[in-house]
C-alpha positions, 0 to 999 in steps of 0.5 A, spaced: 509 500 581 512 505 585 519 503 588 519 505 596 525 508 598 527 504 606 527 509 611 534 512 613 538 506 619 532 501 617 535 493 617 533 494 609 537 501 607 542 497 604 547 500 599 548 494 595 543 490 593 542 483 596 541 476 594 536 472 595 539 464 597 536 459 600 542 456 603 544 452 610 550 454 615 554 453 621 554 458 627 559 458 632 558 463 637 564 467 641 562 461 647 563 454 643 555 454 642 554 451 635 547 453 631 544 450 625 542 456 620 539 459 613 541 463 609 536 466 606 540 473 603 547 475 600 551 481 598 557 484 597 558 487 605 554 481 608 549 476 609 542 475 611 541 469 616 535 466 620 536 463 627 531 458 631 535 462 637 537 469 638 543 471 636 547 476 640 548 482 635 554 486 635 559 480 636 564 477 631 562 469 629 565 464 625 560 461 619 561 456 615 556 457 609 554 450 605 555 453 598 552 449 593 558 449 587 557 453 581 559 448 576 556 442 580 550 444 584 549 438 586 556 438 590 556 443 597 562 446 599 563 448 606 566 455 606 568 458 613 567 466 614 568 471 619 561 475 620 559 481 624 552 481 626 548 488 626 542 487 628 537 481 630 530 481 630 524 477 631 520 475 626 514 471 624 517 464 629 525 466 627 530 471 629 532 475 623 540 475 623 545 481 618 551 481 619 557 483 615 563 480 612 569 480 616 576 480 613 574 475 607 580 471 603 581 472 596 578 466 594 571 466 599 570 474 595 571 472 589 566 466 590 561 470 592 562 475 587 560 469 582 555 467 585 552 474 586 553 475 578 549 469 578 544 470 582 544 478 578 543 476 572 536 471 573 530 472 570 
């Protein structure tokens, strides 16, 4: 199989690899409005969502992703961030969301990174 390299300021030509999750989260939006979401992918710099509404893209919303816990995953942990969406697109019958994390404390970067040396390591 040949490996395809993403056109240049495409939404897939990230530098750091993504993750795929499948986990649930809250969106406030700028306004007050809150949104259920999925996370469908994580990385490093941000985050991919999927939305039954448009999302504005170019704005800063808070997030509470529900993380399952590494040592228990049947136990969620709500864990509040900042994103920034860079782009919203259409697809199939949801709205395709990437964001970027924004000012992310200690301990939220550090379980990401777990979780992302998690997923990097499945077969």
């Amino acid at each position: 199989m040949m490996a395809t390299t993403p056109e240049r300021n495409s939404i897939d030509s990230r530098k750091e690899p993504r993750f795929s999750v499948t986990w649930r989260a809250r969106l406030t939006l700028p306004d007050g409005q809150v949104h259920e979401v999925r996370v469908r992918d994580i990385s490093e710099k941000g985050v991919g969502l999927l939305s039954d509404f448009p999302l504005p893209s170019n704005t800063v919303m808070q997030l509470v992703l529900g993380v399952p816990d590494l040592k228990d995953m049947t136990r969620l942990m709500a864990v509040p961030v900042r994103i920034n969406s860079a782009y919203v697109v259409m697809q199939s019958h949801d709205f395709r969301v990437g964001a970027t994390w924004i000012d992310l404390s200690d301990a939220v970067r550090t379980l990401l990174q777990d979780w992302i040396r998690k997923l990097s390591y499945k077969v």
